[in-house]
C-alpha positions in Angstrom: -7.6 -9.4 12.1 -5.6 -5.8 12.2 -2.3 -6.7 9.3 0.9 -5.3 11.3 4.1 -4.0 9.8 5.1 -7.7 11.9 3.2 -9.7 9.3 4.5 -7.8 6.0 7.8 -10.2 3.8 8.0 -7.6 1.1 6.5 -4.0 -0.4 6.6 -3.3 -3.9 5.5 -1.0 -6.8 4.6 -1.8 -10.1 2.8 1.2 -12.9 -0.7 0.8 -11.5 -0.2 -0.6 -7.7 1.1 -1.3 -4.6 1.3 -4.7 -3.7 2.4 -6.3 -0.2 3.5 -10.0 0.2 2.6 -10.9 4.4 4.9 -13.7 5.7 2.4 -16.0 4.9 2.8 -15.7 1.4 -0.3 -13.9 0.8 -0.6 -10.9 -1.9 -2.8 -8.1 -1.9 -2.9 -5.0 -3.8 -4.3 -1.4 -4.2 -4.5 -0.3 -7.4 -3.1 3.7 -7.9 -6.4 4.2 -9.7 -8.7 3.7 -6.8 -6.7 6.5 -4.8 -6.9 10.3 -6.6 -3.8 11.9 -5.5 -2.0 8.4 -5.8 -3.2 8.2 -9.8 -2.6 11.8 -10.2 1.5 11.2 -8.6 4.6 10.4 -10.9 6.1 7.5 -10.3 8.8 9.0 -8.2 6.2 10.5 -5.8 4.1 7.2 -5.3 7.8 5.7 -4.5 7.8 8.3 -1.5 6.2 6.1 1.2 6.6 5.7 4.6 5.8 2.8 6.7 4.1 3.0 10.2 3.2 -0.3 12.5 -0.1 -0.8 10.3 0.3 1.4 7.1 1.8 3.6 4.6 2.0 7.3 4.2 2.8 9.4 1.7 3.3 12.8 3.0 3.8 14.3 -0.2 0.4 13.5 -1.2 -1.2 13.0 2.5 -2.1 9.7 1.5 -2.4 7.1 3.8 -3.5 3.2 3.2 -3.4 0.7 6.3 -2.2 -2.5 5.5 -5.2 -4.5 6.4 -6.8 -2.9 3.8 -4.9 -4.5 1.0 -7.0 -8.0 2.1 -10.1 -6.4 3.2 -11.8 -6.0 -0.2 -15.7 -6.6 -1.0 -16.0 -8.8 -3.9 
C-alpha cells in the first residue's frame, strides 16, 4: 500500500535519521548512513526537505526518499 503525505502525524530529525510517525501511530525510519549525500550533509542541509504527496526531497542534495519506503524494509 503507496504511504501518502495523507497518512503522515509527524516528520522529524534526530543525528543519524529521519523518522516519520503515520496517523496510525506507526514509526519508521531511514538512517542518514544508508543515503551518501544525506551522511555526507550538515545537519542544517539534511533539515532542508521538502515534502511532496508521497516523499521528501532535498534539492540541495537531489535526494529524494518516498514515504512508503520508511515501512518497506527487508528484514
Amino acid at each position: 500500500q503507496m504511504i501518502n503525505i495523507n497518512d503522515i502525524l509527524r516528520i522529524w530529525l534526530t543525528d543519524t535519521a529521519i523518522w516519520l510517525q503515520l496517523k496510525d501511530k506507526r514509526q519508521g525510519c531511514e538512517l542518514f548512513a544508508d543515503y551518501p549525500s544525506l551522511a555526507r550533509a550538515s545537519s542544517l542541509q539534511r533539515e532542508k526537505y521538502t515534502i511532496s504527496h508521497f516523499g521528501l526531497h532535498w534539492p540541495e542534495l537531489d535526494e529524494d526518499l518516498s514515504f512508503s519506503g520508511f515501512f518497506n524494509k527487508q528484514l
